[in-house]
N, C-alpha and C positions, 0 to 999 in steps of 0.2 A: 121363307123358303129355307127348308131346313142343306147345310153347309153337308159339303162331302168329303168324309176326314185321308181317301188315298184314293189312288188311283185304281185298287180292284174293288172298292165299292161304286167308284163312278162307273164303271163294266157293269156291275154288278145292275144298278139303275138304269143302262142303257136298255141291258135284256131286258128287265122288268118292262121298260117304255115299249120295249118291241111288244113283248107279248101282252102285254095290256092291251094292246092295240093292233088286231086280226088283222088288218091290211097289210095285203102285199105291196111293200112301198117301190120296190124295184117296179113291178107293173104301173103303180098308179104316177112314178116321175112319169114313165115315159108317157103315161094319158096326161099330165097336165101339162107335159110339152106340146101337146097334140091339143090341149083346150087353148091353148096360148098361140096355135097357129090359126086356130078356129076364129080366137076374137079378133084378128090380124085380119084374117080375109073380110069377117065383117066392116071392119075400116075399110079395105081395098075394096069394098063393092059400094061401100057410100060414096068414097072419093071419086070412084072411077065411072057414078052415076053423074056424081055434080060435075067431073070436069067433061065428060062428055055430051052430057043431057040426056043420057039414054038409061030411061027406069028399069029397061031390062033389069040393069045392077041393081039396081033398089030391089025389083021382085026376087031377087037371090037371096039377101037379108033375112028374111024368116027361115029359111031350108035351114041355112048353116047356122042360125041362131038356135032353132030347135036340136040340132045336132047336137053345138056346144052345151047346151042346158042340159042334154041327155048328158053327155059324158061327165061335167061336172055334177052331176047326181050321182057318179058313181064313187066320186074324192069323199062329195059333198051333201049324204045324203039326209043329215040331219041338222038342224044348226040353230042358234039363236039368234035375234036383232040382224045387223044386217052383216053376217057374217059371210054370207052367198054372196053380194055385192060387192063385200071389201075381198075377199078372195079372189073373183073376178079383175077388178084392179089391179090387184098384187102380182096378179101372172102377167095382166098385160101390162104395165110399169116395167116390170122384170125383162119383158121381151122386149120392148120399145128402149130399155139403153144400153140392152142387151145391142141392136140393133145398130143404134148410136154408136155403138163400143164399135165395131165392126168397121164403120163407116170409117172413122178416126181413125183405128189403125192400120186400114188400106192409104188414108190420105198422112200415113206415118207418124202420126199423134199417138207413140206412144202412151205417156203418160195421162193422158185425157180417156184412151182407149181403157185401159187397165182399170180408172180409176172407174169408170163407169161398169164394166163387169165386175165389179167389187158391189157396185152399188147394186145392179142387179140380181146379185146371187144373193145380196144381204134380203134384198126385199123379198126373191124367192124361199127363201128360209123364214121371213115371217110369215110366208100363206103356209109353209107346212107347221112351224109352231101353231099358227090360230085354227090349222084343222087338227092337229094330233094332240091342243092339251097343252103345249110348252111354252106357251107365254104368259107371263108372272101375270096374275091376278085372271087368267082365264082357264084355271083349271075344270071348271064347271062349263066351260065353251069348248066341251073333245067331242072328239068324232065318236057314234052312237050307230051302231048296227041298227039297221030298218028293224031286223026282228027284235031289237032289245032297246026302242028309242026310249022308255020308262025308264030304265037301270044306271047304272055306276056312274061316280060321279068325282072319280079320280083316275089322273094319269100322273104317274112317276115326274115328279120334276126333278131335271139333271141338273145340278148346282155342282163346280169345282170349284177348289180355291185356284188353282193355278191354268188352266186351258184356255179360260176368258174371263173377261173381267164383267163383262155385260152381258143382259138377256139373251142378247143378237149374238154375240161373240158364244154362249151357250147354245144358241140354235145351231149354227154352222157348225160346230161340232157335233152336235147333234146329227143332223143330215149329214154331214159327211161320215158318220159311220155308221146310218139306218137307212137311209135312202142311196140306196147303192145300184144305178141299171146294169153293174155287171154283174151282179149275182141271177144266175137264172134257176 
């Protein structure tokens, strides 16, 4: 990975990463917050078949599983090995201690709270590295427009000397200045 000698070539790379890559990320956070609620009810309709016995829940499971599979076709609509399955993971990991995190800090667990939204946004930063291209040794694993799944087979990697030290610590920088849901 080649090193970034200042801080207006790391700019400079970020635009590149952007425009390399058509997606609208401000649109697509808020759809994978919305695939992340999607695989959420999925759990709530399995649990809430077993604890009550009533398959109604169970026969909800496909509605909302095709849903979610639609919408992540739209983050996710090209990909290699099992990159569809570990993305799916990765949101719902994200959101389950995301959730944790919540619990904790209502029951005043600070630092247990914090610590776990830490850990959730890092894991959310790795499903947007493993679909945008920015994790080291996946640059050949980017996101690939339906109409151009045959073509390019690079995405800009952001390396700084000083921002982060780690690939993860490059990713959160990353997302935090490309995946942005307030720019409309």
């Amino acid at each position: 990975m080649q090193k970034i000698k200042n801080v207006k070539e790391f700019v400079e790379k970020l635009d590149a990463a952007k425009k390399v890559n058509p997606k609208d990320l401000s649109s697509d956070q808020d759809l994978s917050i919305g695939i992340m609620n999607l695989i959420s009810i999925e759990e709530h309709l399995m649990f809430s078949g077993a604890k009550t016995g009533k398959t109604a829940f169970y026969d909800q499971i496909n509605q909302v599983r095709e849903m979610r599979k639609r919408m992540m076709q739209k983050i996710i609509p090209s990909y290699e090995g099992e990159v569809w399955c570990i993305s799916k993971h990765l949101l719902a990991s994200s959101m389950r201690l995301f959730e944790v995190g919540t619990k904790a800090l209502a029951a005043g667990d600070r630092e247990l709270a914090y610590s776990l939204f830490d850990d959730s946004y890092e894991l959310y930063c790795v499903f947007w590295g493993l679909n945008i291209g920015m994790l080291e040794g996946t640059a050949d694993l980017k996101y690939v427009p339906k109409e151009k799944k045959a073509a390019a087979k690079t995405v800009a990697s952001v390396s700084a000397d000083t921002p982060a030290p780690t690939s993860v610590g490059r990713l959160k920088n990353w997302v935090k200045n490309a995946v942005n849901c307030c720019i409309e």
